[in-house]
N, C-alpha and C positions, 0 to 999 in steps of 0.2 A: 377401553372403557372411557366414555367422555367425562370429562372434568365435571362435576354441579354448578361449579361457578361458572362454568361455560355456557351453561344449561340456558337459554330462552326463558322456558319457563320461572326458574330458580331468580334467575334476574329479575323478572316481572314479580316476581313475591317479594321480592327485596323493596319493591319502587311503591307495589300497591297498597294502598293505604285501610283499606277491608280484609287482604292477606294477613295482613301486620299485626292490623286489630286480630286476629284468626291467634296468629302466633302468641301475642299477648294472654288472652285469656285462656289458653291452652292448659292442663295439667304443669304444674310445673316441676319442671327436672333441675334438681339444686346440685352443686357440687361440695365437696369435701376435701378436705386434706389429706394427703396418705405420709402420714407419720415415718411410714419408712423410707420414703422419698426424700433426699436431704437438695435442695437447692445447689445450682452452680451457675454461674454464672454467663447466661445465654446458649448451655450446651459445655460438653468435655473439653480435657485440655486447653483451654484456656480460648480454643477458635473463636473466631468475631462469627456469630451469626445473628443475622436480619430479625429473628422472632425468639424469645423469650418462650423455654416448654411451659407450657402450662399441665402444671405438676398437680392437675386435681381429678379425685374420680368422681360419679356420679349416683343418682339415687333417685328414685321416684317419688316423688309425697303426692297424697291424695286421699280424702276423703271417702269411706266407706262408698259412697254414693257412686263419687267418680271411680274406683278401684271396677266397679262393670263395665263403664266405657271404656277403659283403657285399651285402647288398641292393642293386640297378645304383641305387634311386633317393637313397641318401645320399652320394653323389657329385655328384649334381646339387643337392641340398640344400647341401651345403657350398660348390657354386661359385654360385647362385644364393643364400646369404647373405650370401659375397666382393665379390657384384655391388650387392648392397643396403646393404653398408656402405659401398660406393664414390660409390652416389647420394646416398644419406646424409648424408655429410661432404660434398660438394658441394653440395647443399641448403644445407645450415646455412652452409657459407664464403660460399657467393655468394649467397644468400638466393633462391634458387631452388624456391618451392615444389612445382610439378612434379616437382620430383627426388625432393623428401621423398615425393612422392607415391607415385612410383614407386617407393622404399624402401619406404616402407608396404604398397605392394600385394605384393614379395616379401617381403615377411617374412611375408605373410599365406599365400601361394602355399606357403611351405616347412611354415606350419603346416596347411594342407589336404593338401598332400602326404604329409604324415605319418601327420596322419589318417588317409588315403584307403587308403594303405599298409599301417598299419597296426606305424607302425614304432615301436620304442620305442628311450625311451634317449637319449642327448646330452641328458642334462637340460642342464649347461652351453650349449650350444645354445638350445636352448626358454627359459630364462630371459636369455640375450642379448638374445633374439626378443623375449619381455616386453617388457624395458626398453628396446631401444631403440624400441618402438612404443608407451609411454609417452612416451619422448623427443619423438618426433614430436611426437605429439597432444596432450603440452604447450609444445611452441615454436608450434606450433599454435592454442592457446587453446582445444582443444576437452576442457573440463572435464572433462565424465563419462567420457569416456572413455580422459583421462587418470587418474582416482579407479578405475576397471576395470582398468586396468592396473596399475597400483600396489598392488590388490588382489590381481591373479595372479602380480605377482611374490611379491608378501608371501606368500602361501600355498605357493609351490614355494619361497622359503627356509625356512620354517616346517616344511617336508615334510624338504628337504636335512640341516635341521639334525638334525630327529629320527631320522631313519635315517640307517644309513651313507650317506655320499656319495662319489661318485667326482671330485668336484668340486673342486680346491683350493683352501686356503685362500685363498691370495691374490686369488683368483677370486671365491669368496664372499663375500669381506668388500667385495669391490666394490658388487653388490647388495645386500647386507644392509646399507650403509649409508644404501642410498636408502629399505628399506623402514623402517629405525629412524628415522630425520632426521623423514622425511614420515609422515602419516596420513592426506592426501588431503582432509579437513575444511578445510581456508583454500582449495581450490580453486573459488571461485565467483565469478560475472561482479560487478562493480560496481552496487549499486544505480542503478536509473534516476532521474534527481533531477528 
């Protein structure tokens, strides 16, 4: 399956400034706290990793009005990200890579669906998605595609900040501190001796 951030397309919604506007005014999909989620610091066991989980699930708000446009498939989007944040955080507590796995694979599933769909908008959304498949794939070890990720988030903060965003603050500066911190340059295997 091709990467979204790899995607032509995906890129060009990033740079265009009428996508953007798209994404801005879209329904908006808020996040939440999950209570039974207790913070750790960058991931299990103490490992250094590159991205910060972002420990939030999501929700749809929308006005009676808009409740008819809503696309049937951002609903399944939001409870199939709910679901990957659930593997997720199980992965990392009990060092279950399978789980990660399976988080991996929906977060990629929500970005093909989008795709496919054709939906815009929940940037907040699509940069959780980023980061935490960053996340992964640096508790992971898997470099490059850790430094790919890291690159898609930096580029949709880089997008957020320049144009209005619908994103908030407090939200932002979550992200925007993994892509200032990091440049993805110290990401590489140990010389072999």
């Amino acid at each position: 399956m091709e990467l979204l951030y790899k995607n032509p397309t995906w890129q060009e919604t990033i740079k265009n400034k009428e996508n953007l506007a798209e994404c801005v005014t879209s329904l908006r999909v808020q996040s939440l706290p999950i209570a039974a989620l207790k913070a750790t610091a960058r991931g299990a066991s103490h490992q250094i990793n590159v991205f910060e989980f972002y420990r939030r699930s999501f929700y749809i708000t929308s006005s009676p009005f808009q409740q008819s446009i809503i696309h049937p498939i951002s609903n399944l989007i939001v409870v199939k990200f709910n679901m990957a944040i659930a593997y997720h955080d199980d992965g990392i507590r009990r060092n279950i890579v399978s789980h990660l796995m399976r988080a991996q694979a929906l977060y990629e599933e929500i970005l093909s669906l989008m795709h496919t769909y054709g939906i815009r908008g929940h940037m907040l959304l699509i940069m959780a998605i980023g980061n935490n498949l960053g996340h992964i794939h640096s508790h992971l070890l898997n470099f490059q595609q850790t430094r790919e990720a890291l690159y898609w988030v930096r580029q949709l903060a880089i997008a957020c900040e320049q144009h209005v965003s619908s994103i908030p603050y407090h939200e932002f500066s979550f992200f925007y501190k993994t892509v200032v911190i990091f440049n993805g340059n110290d990401l590489n295997a140990a010389p072999a001796a």
